[in-house]
C-alpha positions as CSV (number, residue, x, y, z in Angstrom):
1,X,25.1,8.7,-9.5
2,X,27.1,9.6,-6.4
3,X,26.2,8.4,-3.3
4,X,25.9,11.1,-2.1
5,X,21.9,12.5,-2.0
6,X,21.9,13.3,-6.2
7,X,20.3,16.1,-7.8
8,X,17.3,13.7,-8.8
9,X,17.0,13.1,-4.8
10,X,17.7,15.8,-2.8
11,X,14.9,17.9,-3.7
12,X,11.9,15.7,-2.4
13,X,8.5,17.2,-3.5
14,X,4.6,16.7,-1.5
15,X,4.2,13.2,-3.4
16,X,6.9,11.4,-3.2
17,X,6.8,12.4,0.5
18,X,3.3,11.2,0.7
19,X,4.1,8.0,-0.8
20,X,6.7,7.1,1.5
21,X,4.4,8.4,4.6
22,X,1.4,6.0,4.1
23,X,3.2,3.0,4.0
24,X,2.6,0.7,6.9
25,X,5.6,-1.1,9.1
26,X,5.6,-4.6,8.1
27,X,8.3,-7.2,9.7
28,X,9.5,-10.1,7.4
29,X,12.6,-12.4,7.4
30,X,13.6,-12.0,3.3
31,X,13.3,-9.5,1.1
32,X,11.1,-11.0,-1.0
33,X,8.5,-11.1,1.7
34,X,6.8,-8.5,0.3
35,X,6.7,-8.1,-3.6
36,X,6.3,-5.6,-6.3
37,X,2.9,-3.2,-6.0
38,X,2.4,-4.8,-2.5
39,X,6.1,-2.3,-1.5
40,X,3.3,0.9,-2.4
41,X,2.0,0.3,1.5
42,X,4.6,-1.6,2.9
43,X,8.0,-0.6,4.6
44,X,10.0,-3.4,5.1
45,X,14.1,-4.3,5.9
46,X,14.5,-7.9,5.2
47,X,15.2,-9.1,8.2
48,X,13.9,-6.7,10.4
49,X,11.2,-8.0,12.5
50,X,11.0,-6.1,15.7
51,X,8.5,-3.2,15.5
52,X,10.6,-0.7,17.9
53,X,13.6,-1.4,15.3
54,X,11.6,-0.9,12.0
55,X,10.2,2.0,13.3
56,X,13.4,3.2,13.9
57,X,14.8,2.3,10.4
58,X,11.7,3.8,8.9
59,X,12.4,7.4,11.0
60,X,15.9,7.0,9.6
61,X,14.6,6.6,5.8
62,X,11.8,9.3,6.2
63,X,14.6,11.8,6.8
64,X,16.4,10.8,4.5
65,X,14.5,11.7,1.9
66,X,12.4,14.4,3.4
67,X,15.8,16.6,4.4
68,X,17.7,15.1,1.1
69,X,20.3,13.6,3.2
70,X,23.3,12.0,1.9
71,X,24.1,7.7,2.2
72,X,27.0,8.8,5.0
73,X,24.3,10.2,7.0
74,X,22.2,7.2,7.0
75,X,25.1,5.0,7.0
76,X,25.7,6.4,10.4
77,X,22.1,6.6,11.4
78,X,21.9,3.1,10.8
79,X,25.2,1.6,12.7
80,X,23.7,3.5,15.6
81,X,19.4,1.7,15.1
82,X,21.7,-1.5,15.2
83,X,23.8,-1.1,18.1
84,X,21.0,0.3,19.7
85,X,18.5,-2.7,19.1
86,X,20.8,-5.5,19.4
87,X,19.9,-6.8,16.0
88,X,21.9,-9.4,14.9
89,X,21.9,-11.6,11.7
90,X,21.0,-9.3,9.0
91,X,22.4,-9.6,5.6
92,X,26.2,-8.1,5.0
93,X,27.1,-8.5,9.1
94,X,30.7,-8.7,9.9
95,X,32.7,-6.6,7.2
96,X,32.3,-3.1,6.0
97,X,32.1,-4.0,2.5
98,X,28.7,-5.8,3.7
99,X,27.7,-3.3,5.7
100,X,27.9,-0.6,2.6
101,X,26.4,-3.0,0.3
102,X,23.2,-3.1,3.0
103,X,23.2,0.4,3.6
104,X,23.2,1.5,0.1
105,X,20.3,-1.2,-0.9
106,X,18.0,0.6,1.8
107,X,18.9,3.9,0.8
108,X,18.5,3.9,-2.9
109,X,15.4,1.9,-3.1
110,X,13.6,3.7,-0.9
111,X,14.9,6.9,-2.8
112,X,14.6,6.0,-6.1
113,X,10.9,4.3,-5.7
114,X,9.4,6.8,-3.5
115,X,10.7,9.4,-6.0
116,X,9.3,7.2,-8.8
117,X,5.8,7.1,-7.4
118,X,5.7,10.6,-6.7
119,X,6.9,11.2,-10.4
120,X,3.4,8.6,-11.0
121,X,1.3,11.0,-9.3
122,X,2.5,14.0,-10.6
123,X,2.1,12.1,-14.7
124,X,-1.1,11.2,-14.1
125,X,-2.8,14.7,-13.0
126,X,-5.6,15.0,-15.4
127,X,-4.2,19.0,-15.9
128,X,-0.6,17.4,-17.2
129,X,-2.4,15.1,-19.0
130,X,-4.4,17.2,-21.1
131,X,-1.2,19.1,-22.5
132,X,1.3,16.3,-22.4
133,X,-0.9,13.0,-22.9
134,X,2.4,10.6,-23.6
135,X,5.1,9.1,-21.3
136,X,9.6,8.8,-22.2
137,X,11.3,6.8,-21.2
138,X,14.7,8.6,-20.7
139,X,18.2,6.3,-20.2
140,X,20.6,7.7,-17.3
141,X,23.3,7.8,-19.7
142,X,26.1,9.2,-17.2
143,X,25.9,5.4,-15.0
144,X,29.3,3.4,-15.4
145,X,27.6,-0.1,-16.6
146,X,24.8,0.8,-18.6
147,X,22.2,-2.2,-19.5
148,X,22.0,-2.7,-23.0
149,X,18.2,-3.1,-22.8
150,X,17.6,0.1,-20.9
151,X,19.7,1.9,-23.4
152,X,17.7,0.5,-26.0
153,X,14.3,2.0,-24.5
154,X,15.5,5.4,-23.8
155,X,13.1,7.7,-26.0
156,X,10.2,5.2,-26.1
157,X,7.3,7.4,-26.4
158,X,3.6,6.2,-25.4
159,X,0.5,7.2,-24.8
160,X,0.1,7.8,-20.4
161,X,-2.0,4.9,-20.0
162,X,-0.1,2.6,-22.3
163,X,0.3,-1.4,-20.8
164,X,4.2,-0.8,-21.5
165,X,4.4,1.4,-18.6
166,X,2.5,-0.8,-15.7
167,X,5.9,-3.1,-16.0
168,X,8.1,-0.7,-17.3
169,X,7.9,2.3,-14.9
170,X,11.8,3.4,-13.9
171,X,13.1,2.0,-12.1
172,X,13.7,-1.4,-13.2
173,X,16.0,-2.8,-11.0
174,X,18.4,-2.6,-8.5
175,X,21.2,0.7,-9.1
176,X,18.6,1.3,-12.1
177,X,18.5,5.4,-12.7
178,X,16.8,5.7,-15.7
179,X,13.4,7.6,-15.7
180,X,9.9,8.5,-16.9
181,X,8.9,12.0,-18.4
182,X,5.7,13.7,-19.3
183,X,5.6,14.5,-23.3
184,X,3.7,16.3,-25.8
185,X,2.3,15.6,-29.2
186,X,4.8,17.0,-30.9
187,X,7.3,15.0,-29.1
188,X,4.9,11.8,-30.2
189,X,5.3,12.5,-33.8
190,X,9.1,13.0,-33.3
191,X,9.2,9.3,-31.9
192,X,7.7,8.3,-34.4
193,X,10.0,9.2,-36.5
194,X,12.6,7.3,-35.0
195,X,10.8,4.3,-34.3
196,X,10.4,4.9,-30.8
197,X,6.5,5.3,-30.9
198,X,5.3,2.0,-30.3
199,X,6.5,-0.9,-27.8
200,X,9.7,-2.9,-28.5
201,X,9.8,-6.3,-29.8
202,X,9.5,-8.8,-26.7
203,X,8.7,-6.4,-24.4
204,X,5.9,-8.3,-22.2
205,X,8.6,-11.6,-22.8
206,X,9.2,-12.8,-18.9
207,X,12.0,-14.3,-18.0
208,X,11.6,-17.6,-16.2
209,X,14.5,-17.0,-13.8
210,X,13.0,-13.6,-12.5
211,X,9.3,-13.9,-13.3
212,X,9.7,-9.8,-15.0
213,X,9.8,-8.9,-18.3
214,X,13.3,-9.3,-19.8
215,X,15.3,-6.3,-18.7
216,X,13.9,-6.3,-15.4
217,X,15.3,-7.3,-12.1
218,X,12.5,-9.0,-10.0
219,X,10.3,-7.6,-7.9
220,X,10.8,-4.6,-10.4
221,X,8.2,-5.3,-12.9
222,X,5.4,-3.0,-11.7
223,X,4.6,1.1,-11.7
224,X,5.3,2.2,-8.0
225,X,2.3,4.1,-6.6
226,X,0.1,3.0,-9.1
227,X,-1.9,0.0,-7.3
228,X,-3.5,1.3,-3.6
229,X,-4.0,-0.9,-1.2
230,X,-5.1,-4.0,-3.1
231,X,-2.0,-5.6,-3.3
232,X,-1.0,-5.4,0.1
233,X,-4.4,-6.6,1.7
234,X,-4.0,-9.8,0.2
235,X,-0.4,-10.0,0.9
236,X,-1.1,-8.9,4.7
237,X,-4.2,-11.1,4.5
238,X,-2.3,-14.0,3.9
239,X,0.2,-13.7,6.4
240,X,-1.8,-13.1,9.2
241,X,-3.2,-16.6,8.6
242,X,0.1,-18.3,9.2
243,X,1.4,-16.3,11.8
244,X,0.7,-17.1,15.7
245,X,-2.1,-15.6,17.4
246,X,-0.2,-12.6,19.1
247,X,2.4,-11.8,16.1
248,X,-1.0,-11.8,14.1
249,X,-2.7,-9.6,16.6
250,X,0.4,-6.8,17.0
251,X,0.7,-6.7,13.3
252,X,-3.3,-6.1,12.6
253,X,-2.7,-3.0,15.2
254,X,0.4,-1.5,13.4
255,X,-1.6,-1.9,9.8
256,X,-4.5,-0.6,11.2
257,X,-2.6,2.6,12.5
258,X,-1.1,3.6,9.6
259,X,-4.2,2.7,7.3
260,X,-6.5,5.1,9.5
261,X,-9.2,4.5,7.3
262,X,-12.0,4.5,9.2
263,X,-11.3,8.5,8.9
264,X,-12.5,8.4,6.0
265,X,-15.9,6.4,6.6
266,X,-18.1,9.7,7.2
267,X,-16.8,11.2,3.6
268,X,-17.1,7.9,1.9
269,X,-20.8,7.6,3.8
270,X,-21.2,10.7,2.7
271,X,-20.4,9.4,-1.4
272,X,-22.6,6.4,-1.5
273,X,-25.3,8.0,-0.5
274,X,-24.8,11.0,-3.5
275,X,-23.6,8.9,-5.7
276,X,-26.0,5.6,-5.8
277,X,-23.2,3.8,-8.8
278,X,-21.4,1.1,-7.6
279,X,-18.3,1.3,-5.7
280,X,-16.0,-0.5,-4.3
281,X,-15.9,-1.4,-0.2
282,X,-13.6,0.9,2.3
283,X,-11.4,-1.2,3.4
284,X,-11.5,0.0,7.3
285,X,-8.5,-2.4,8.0
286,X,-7.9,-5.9,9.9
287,X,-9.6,-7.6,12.4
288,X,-7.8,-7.3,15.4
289,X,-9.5,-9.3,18.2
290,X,-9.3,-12.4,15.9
291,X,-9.7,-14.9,18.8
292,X,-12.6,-13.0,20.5
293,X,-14.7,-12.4,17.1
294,X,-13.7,-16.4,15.9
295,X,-15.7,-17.7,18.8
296,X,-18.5,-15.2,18.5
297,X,-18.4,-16.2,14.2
298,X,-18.0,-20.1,14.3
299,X,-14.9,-20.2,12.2
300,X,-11.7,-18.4,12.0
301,X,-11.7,-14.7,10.7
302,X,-7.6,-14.5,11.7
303,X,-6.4,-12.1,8.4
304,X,-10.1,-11.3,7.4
305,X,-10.5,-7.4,6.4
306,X,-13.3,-5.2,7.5
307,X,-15.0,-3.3,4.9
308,X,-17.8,-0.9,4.9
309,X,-19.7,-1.7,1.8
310,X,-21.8,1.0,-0.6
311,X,-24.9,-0.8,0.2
312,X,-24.8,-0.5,3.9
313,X,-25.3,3.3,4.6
314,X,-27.5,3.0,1.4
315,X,-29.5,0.6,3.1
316,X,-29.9,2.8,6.4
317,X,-31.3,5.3,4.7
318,X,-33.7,3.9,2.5
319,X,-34.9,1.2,5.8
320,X,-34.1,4.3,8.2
321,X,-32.9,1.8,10.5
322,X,-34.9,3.5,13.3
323,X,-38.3,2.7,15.1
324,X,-38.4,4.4,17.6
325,X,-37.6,3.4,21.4
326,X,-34.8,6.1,22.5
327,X,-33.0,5.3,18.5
328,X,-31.9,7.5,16.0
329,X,-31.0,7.0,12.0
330,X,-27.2,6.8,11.4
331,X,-25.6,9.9,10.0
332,X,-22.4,9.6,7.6
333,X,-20.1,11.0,10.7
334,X,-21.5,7.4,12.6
335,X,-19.7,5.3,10.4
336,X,-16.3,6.6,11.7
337,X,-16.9,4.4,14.7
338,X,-17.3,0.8,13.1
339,X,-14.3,-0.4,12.5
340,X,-13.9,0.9,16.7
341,X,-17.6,-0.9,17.5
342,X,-15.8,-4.3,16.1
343,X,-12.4,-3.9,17.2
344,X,-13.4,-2.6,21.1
345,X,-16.9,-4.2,21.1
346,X,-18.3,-4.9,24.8
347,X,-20.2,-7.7,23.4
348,X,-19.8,-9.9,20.6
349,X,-21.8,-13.1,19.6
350,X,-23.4,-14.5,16.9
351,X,-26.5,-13.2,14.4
352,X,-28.8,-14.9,12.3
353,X,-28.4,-15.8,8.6
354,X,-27.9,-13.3,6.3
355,X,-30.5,-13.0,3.1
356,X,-27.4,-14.1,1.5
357,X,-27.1,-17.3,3.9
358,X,-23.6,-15.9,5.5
359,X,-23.3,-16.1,8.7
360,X,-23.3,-12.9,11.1
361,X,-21.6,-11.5,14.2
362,X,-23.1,-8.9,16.4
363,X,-20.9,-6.2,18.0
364,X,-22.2,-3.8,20.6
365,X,-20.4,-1.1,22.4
366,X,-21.3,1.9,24.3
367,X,-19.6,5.2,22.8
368,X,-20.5,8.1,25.1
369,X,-24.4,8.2,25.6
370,X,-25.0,5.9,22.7
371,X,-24.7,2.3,22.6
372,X,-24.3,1.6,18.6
373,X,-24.8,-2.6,17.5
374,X,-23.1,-3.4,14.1
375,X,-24.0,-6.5,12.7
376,X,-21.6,-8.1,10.0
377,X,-21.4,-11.0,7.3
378,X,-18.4,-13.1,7.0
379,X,-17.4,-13.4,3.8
380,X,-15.2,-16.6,3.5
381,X,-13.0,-16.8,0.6
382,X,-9.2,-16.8,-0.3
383,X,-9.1,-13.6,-1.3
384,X,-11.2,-10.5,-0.1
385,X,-12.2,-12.4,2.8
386,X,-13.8,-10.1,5.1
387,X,-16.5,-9.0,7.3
388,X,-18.8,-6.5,5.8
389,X,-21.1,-4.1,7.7
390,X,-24.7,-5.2,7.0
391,X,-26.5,-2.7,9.2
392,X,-26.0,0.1,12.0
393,X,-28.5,0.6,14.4
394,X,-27.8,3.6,17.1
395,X,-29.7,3.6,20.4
396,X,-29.5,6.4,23.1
């Protein structure tokens, strides 16, 4: 493929822009920092840890594939971020064969896997789906140092929600060009015909020395824009532990920003209380004021989510949360304002047990007329740990 923007490139369509536009800036020292399905949310250079110059990089990439520009554009783009920033230290510094070899990492990874997620979200529309229920796996013949194993796959034909493709989703590794198609029933029976209908021999074999199925480079070994946001709330979660108070804090804010879920609260309000089936918690983002909502808890909540769980405007409703005294019932539109209640409370201190036996923190601000108290459990845990909203209670 040229390095110039390819034909496969240089045409970005609505979801491979999307993709790309809902990550969330994340600074790390390697580039392993962040790994596989946790790269969906996260837009990282290893190395690049100050926000101002991320953001920059990440302006730099957006255009890139937005306007379809070529690797000379962002080559230049990118010796101007780092003069610009002072940065200093990063991988292939000091020769022009390094800095190409940098340059054209950034550029083709974000290219190839935000086009490869978009390509995920256009395969799995239920309409496509219904007249082409398979996945191909189709080889880039036309690279100059083929891999024997890719070759070996092109024309693999499987059902859309076959295991094979939640590892083996193109791209596979670094410089890898090959791709996923949609395909029909008639192109099944055709595989099958050639043997290419069912999963090769040793396909789910990892190697030890790259912890992917053989075949794939690590950190490849995954379907890009196939896992949301689990991935990288546990990967987030966990660094926000070990980092200082004040790295912690600034990088809650910039996941927050870009998460902007607490948007959505009012419509997912709005779908528990439809819809009484479970589902799963909104993740409303991180806990931000980590020090001031620690004291209030007892114990450390630094990397703990905040979620608004399906039982809490459920159990508004049904207890109406309201007695009188200048209150009123929460409506779905109210919960757009918890995650802000918790993060720019005017009070915080500690609740009683919950029925559960967790403990609680009360969070009180004024918004407007209305002062709105949100009390929340802390769930401890290694993973998921989080405060929940237990109840809303609005008072005028």
């Amino acid at each position: 493929m040229s390095l110039t923007a390819s034909s496969q490139f240089n045409k970005p369509f609505a979801e491979q822009l999307a993709f790309f536009r809902k990550k969330i800036n994340l600074p790390s020292e390697r580039w392993d920092d962040v790994w596989q399905q946790a790269h969906d949310r996260a837009f990282m250079v290893a190395g690049a840890q100050k926000a101002d110059l991320l953001d920059d990089l990440r302006k730099a990439v957006d255009s890139a594939i937005a306007e379809g520009k070529s690797i000379g554009w962002f080559r230049k783009n990118f010796d101007a971020i780092v003069a610009k920033h002072g940065w200093t230290g990063w991988m292939g510094e000091g020769s022009k064969g390094g800095r190409d070899w940098r340059t054209r990492i950034i550029y083709q990874t974000n290219m190839s896997m935000s086009y490869s997620a978009g390509r995920w979200a256009q395969l799995s529309d239920p309409d496509l789906i219904k007249m082409r229920p398979y996945k191909r796996y189709v080889h880039a013949d036309g690279v100059r140092h083929p891999r024997p194993l890719h070759q070996s796959w092109n024309g693999i034909t499987l059902p859309h929600d076959d295991p094979f493709w939640d590892s083996h989703f193109a791209p596979n590794g670094w410089g890898c060009h090959c791709r996923i198609t949609a395909a029909s029933e008639q192109d099944y029976q055709a595989a099958k015909g050639t043997d290419k209908a069912s999963r090769p021999t040793g396909w789910d074999t990892i190697n030890p020395k790259t912890g992917a199925p053989l075949g794939i480079d690590a950190g490849f070994g995954y379907a890009p824009g196939k896992s949301g946001d689990v991935p990288l709330r546990e990967m987030v979660s966990n660094k926000l532990v070990t980092y200082p108070p004040a790295i912690s804090k600034a990088l809650s804010h910039d996941v927050n920003r870009y998460i902007n879920a607490h948007d959505q609260a009012a419509d997912y309000a709005v779908k528990v209380l439809a819809d009484r089936s479970k589902t799963e918690p909104l993740w409303l983002g991180f806990v931000e004021n980590a020090e001031a909502v620690s004291a209030a808890a007892g114990q450390d909540v630094k990397g703990y989510m905040v979620l608004l769980p399906d039982e809490a405007p459920r159990h508004a409703e049904s207890v109406h949360q309201y007695d009188g005294g200048n209150q009123r019932p929460p409506i779905p539109q109210d919960y757009a304002q918890v995650w802000k209640v918790l993060a720019e409370a005017d009070s915080l201190r500690a609740g009683d047990r919950s029925a559960t036996g967790l403990t609680t923190v009360v969070a009180v601000k004024k918004i407007g007329e209305e002062v709105f108290r949100c009390v929340f459990d802390v769930r401890p845990g290694k993973k998921n740990r989080a405060l929940a909203l237990l109840s809303l209670v609005i008072k005028r």
